[in-house]
C-alpha positions, 0 to 999 in steps of 0.5 A: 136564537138571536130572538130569545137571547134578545128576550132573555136580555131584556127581561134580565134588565127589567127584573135587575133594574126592578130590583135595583130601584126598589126600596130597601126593607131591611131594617123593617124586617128584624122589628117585624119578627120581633113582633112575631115572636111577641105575638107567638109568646103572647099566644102561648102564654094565653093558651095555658093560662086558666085563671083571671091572675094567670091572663092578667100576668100573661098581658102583662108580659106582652106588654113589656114587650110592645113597649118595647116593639111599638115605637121601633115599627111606628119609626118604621110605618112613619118611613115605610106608609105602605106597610100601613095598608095590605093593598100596598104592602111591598113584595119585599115584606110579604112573608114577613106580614103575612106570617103576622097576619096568620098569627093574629088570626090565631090570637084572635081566636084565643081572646073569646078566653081573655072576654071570659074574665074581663070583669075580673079587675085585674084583667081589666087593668091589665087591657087598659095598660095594653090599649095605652101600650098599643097607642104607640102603633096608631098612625093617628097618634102623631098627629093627634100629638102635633094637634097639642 
């Protein structure tokens, strides 16, 4: 008895002192969703448009919202680096990411409809503003600036 008391003791303080010690994510986590629920609305969109100007119009609307998310989480990916790796993402945010990540699968798979109008110009144009948009979350991007 005094033996797993002992135990219980010990593996209370490991995982109370683990927890204490372990980073704050906090602030990462309603940007994360904000990604999410960007991503989820991009899909939609994607998924009932039929038509080079309806694509081009649902590209567009994602990409007010990157603007919007992309420097926020490159605050947040400048603070928290391991967010930058899957090997390193914290435990904390795992839920969070891995959602993002099954998301992007999906989204991934609808972009075979975004390739059957590229040549259209205005899907084009629109590609090109979400690639600029979409710079904000290069990790390179900083340091490239700093270069100048």
């Amino acid at each position: 008895m005094k033996r797993s008391l002992f135990t219980l003791m010990i593996v209370l303080t490991l995982i109370f002192g683990s927890t204490m010690l372990a980073k704050d994510y906090k602030e990462a986590v309603p940007i994360i969703n904000q990604m999410q629920l960007a991503i989820e609305k991009f899909i939609g969109g994607l998924e009932k448009a039929d038509t080079a100007p309806e694509i081009a119009a649902v590209i567009t609307e994602y990409i007010k919202d990157v603007k919007v998310f992309a420097p926020l989480f490159r605050v947040i990916l400048d603070k928290y680096p391991e967010l930058e790796d899957e090997k390193t993402h914290p435990e904390a945010l795992k839920p969070q990411l891995d959602k993002i990540k099954e998301t992007t699968k999906k989204l991934m798979r609808l972009y075979g409809k975004v390739g059957k109008y590229m040549g259209e110009p205005e899907v084009k144009k629109a590609i090109e503003e979400l690639k600029e948009a979409s710079a904000a979350l290069d990790p390179q991007k900083g340091e490239k600036e700093e270069e100048k």
